[in-house]
Each structure stands twice: as structure tokens, then as C-alpha cells.
C-alpha positions as a Python dict, from the first residue, in 0.01 Angstrom:
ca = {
    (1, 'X'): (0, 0, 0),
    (2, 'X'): (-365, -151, 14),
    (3, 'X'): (-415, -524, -119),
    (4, 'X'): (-754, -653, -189),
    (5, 'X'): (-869, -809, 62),
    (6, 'X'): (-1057, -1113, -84),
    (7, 'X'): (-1069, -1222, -392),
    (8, 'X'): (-1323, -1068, -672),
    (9, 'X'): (-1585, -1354, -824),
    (10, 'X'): (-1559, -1486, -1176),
    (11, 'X'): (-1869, -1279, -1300),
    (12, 'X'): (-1757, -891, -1133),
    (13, 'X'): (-1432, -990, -1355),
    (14, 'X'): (-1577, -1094, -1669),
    (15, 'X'): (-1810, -750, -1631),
    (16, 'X'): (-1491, -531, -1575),
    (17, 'X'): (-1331, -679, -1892),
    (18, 'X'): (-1647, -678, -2086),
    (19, 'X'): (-1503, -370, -2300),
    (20, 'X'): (-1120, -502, -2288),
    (21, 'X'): (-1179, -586, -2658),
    (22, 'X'): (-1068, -470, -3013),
    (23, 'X'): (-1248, -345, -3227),
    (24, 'X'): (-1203, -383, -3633),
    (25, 'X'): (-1121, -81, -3815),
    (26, 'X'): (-1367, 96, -4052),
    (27, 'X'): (-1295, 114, -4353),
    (28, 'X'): (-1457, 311, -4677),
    (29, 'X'): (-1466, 292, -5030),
    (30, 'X'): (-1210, 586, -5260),
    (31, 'X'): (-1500, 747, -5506),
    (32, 'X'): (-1216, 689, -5743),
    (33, 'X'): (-1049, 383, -5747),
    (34, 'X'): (-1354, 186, -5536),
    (35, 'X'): (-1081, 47, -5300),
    (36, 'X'): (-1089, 32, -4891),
    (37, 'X'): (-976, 310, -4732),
    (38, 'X'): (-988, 434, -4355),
    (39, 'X'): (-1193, 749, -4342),
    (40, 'X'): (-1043, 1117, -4386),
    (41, 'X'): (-746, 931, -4522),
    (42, 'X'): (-545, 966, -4859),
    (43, 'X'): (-641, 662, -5027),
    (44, 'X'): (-292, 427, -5044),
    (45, 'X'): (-403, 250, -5377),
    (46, 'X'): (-428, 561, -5595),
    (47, 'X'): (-326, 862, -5322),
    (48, 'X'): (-610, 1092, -5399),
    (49, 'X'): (-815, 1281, -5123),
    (50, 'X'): (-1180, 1479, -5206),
    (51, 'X'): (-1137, 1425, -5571),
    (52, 'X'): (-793, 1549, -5632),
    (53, 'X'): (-441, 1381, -5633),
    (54, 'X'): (-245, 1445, -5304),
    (55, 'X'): (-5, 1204, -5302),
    (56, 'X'): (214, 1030, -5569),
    (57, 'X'): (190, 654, -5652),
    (58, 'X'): (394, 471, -5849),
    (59, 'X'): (159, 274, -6079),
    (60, 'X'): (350, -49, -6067),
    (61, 'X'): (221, -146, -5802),
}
């Protein structure tokens, strides 16, 4: 099995990991309750999706 032969410099690491990083979720607003929401998701806080009620919610939440 090959081994590296010397070691690889501070700098050729930090560009290898320079897209070892997490990114923060986007997020958009229900049209009808004005909450956060990921995209091309039912919205949690009221469970509607394109206008129209696709999942219950219990409102005492």
C-alpha cells in the first residue's frame, strides 16, 4: 500500500480543506403564516404547501 512519501506543507493543506466547511441552511418565508421555512417544504408552523393545507397541526402549539 503506498504512503506519502514526505510530508504535505501547511498551505497545500489549508487549500485542500478550503471547502471542508458547512454551510447554513436556507431558509424562506410561508406566504401564509410569514414564518421560516426550508424551500419546497410543508411549512412546520401552520403545515400548508402552495396555498393549501397539507398537513395537520395542532394549534396549541
Amino acid at each position: 500500500m503506498p504512503n506519502p512519501k514526505r510530508r504535505h506543507s501547511k498551505a497545500r493543506t489549508g487549500k485542500r480543506r478550503a471547502h471542508d466547511f458547512l454551510t447554513a441552511q436556507s431558509l424562506s418565508e410561508c406566504p401564509s403564516c410569514h414564518e421560516k421555512k426550508m424551500p419546497h417544504r410543508a411549512c412546520p408552523k401552520c403545515g400548508t404547501y402552495k396555498g393549501r393545507e397539507v398537513v395537520a397541526v395542532e394549534k396549541g402549539r
